[in-house]
C-alpha positions, -999 to +999 in steps of 0.1 A: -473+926-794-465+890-792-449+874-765-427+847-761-446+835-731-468+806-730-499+794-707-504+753-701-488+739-740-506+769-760-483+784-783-475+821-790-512+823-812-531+805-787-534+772-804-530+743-780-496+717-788-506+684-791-480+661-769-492+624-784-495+612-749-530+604-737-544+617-706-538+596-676-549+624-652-589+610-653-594+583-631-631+577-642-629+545-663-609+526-637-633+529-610-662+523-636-646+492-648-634+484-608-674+482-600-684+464-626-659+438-616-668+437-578-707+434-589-703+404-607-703+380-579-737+394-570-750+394-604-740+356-607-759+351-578-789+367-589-786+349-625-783+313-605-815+324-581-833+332-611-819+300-632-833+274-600-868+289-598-871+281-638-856+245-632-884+240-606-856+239-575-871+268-556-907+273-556-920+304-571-926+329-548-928+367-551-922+369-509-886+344-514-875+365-543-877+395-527-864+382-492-833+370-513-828+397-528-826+423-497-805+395-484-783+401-513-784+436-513-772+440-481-747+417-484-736+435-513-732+474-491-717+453-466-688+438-490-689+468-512-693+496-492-701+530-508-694+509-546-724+488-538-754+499-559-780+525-553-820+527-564 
């Protein structure tokens, strides 16, 4: 026996309608493309860093580099809280 009662859009057969409207419900590719917008300062940073060693305006150094770059990183959590990158 069929019923005229339907669950969540599915028809009397069990066939989904489609409404046309896409799905707004998943928040996912906001906050994807929000992080990739607040890292970019920090990634220009890195890039210019990187760009002055090869121009010869900060001496090579494997001890600099990496004190800039746990001075970046936590100046990065700081500003960016829990959207700040993890390794």
């Amino acid at each position: 026996m069929v019923t005229s009662r339907t669950l969540h859009g599915a028809s009397a057969f069990g066939a989904k309608r489609w409404s046309g409207v896409a799905d707004t419900c998943d928040p996912a590719p906001v906050f994807s493309a929000a992080k990739t917008l607040l890292r970019v300062p920090f990634d220009a940073m890195r890039e210019h860093y990187a760009s002055a060693v090869r121009a010869g305006l900060i001496e090579r150094s494997q001890i600099a580099s990496a004190s800039f770059e746990h001075k970046l990183v936590a100046l990065e959590r700081a500003t960016l809280g829990p959207w700040a990158r993890r390794v």
